[in-house]
N, C-alpha and C positions, 0 to 999 in steps of 0.2 A: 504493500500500500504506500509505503513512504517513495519508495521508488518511483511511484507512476505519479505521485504529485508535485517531486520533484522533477522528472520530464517534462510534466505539464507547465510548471513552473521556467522551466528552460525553452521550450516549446515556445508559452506566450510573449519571451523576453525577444526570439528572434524574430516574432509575426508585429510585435513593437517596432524594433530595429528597423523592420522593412518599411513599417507605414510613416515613421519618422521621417526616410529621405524624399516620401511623397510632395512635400512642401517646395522644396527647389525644382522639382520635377514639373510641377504644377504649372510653377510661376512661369518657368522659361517657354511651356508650352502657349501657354494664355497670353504671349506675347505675339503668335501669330493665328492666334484663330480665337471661337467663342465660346465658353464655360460648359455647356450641354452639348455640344458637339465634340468639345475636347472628348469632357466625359463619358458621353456614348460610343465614340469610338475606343477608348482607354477599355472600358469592359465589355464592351463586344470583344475584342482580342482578346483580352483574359480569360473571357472564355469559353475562345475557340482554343488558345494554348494549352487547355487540357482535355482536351476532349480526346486527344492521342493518349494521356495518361490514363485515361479509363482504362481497367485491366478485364473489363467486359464488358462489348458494348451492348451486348443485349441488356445492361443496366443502363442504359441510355433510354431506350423505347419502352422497357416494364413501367423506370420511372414517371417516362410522361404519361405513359396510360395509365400506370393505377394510381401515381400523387402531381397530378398535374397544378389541380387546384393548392395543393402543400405551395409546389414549387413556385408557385403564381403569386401567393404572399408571402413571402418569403424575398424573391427580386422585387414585389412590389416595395414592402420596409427597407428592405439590406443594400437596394441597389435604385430604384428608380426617387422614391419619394425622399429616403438619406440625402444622395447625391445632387438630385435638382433643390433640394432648400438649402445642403452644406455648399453649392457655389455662389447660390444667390444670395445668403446672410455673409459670405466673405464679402460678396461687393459692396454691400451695404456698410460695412463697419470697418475701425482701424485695424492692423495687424494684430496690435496688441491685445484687445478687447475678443478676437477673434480666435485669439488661442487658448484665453479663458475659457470662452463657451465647448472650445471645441476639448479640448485639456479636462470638462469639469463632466466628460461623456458618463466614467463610472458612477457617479451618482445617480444622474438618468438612469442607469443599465438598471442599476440596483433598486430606483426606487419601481419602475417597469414590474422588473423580476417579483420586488414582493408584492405588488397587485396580482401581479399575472400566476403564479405560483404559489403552492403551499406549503412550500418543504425550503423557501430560500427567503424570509423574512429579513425586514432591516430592522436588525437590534443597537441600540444607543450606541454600545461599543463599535460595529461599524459605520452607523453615522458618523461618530467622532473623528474614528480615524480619516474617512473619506473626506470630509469637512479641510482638515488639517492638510490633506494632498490638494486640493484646491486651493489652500490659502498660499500654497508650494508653488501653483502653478501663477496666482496673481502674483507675486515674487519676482518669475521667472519674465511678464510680460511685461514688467511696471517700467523696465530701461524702457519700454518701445515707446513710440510718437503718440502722446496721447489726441482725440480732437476732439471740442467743443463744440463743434460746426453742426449744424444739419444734426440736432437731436432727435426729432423724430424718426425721420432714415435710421439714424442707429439703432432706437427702442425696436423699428421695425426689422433692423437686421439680428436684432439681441433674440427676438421671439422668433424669428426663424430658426436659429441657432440651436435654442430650445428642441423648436419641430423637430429639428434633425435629431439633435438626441435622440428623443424618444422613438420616434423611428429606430434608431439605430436598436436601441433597448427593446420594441416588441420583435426587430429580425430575429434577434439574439433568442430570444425565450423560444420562439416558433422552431428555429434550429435544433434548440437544445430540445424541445421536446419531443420530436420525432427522433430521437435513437434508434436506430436501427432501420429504420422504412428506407432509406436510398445514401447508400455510398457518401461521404464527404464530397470526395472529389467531381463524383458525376453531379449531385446537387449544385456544389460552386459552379463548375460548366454551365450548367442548364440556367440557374438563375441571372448569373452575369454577363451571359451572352445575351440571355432574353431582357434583361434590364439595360444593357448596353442599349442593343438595336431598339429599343422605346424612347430611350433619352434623346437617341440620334433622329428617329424619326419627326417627333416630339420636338426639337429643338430647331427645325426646317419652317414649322409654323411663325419663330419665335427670332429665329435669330438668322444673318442673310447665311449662306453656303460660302464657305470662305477657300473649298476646294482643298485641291496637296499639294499646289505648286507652293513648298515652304522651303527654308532651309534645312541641311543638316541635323541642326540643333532642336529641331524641332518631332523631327522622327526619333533620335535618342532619345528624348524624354517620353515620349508617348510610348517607344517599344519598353521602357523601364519602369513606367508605371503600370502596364501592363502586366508585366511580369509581376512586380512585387503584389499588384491587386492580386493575379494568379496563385504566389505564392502565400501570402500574407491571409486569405481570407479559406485557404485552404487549408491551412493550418490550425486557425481559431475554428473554423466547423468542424474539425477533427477532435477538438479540446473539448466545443459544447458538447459534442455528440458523447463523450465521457462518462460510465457511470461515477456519481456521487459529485462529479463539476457544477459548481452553482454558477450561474451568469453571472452574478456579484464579484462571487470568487474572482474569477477569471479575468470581467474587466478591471479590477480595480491594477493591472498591471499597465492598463493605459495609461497610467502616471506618467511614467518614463518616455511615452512618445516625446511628449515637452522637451525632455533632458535630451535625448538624443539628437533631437530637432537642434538644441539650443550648442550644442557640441559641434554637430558636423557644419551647422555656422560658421562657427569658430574658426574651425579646420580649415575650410573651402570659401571664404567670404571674406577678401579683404577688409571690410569694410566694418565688420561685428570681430568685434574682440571681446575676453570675458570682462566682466563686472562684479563685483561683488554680491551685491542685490539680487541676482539671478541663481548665484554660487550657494546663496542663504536660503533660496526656494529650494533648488533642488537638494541640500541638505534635507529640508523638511518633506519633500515627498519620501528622501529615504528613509527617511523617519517613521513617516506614517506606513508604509509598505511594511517595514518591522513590526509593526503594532500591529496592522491589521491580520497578517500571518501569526504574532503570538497569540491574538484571540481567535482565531482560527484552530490552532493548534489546541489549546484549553476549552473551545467548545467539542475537539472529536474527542479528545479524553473524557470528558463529563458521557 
């Protein structure tokens, strides 16, 4: 047992790490084309990039004939309605303000999970500690460009942000509760090609066709977000799909997206050097990730 929740544990830190370099991948894409189109074509590829990894494809066709509708809500939370409100509350609001919402997702996941569930409750000691990752991740955002401007825009990109959470929080539950009904892998395929190819269609209404006459820089960042959506979402539905994995559990590892985010910065970005004030957040999300795994630990003993 200790084994497989230290996997899991290992498991969610690399499916972090991936979605972490999502942000620079983003930016440089959204410099020649439009937000829903990006994104529709980003998970359309992702996943058709798995669909070779299916190890049977007759679990491709059982799938859609006997959990069609599963799979249906499932792209519709995890991949259509996420993704079209998490690019549209980015434009809405400053950077900084935009990584809180998106940084503060384990709360959602969790407060989701105990509506939604009756075996994964949110008890005070992880309110607490999750409260504390969040105050980790304001920390981490507070060097960025604050703006006073256009407050309404903002409240409206703040409540989007929200949306998206919780979106993100009922994908999560509907995943995890189908155990065993369809493969990880072929599920991820099936949902995020299907939610790819809606956002794109979907985004023709809305936004002009900007084509692929792009540069270079433009196709390595869309084949890498691809891939990481590929690997990254392929991973976490392996985790939900886990006996005894609470959604709770599992997202409150999205702490670290922030810290990673805020490192490879660092690394790769003339421009961001560290700070103190950032260095003091992510101290405290380690903090709380310590906390929330001791009272984790002392509730399986009980």
């Amino acid at each position: 047992m200790k084994n497989t929740i230290r996997q899991t544990y290992f498991l969610a830190i690399i499916a972090c790490l991936l979605w972490s370099t999502a942000f620079a991948g983003i930016k440089i894409g959204l410099e020649y084309t439009t937000p829903l189109q990006f994104a529709g074509i980003r998970f359309f590829l992702a996943g058709i990039i798995l669909f070779p990894l299916v190890k049977n494809r007759k679990n491709i066709t059982l799938a859609i004939k006997h959990h069609f509708w599963l799979i249906l809500k499932i792209s519709l939370f995890q991949t259509m309605i996420l993704y079209s409100l998490f690019y549209l509350g980015v434009s809405l609001v400053p950077g900084a303000i935009a990584a809180i919402f998106i940084g503060s997702s384990p709360l959602f996941a969790a407060i989701v999970s105990s509506l939604m569930q009756k075996n994964d409750k949110l008890t005070l000691p992880k309110m607490l500690t999750i409260s504390l990752g969040i105050a980790g991740i304001v920390l981490i955002a507070y060097h960025k460009e604050w703006s006073d401007k256009d407050e309404l825009k903002q409240l409206l990109g703040m409540g989007i942000l929200i949306a998206a959470n919780i979106s993100s929080g009922v994908g999560n539950v509907f995943v995890s509760r189908q155990k065993g009904k369809i493969p990880p892998t072929t599920l991820n395929a099936l949902q995020m090609s299907l939610g790819g190819l809606v956002l794109f269609v979907g985004s023709l209404f809305y936004e002009p066709f900007t084509g692929f006459n792009h540069p270079p820089a433009y196709f390595i960042s869309l084949a890498w977000l691809s891939f990481l959506s590929a690997a990254a979402f392929s991973i976490w539905f392996k985790l939900l799909q886990r006996p005894g994995v609470l959604v709770s559990d599992l997202n409150i590892w999205k702490f670290i997206v922030p810290i990673f985010g805020a490192i490879l910065s660092w690394l790769l970005l003339p421009d961001e050097q560290p700070e103190l004030i950032p260095i003091i957040g992510m101290l405290i999300i380690a903090v709380s990730l310590i906390m929330y795994n001791f009272v984790n630990r002392k509730a399986r003993i009980k």
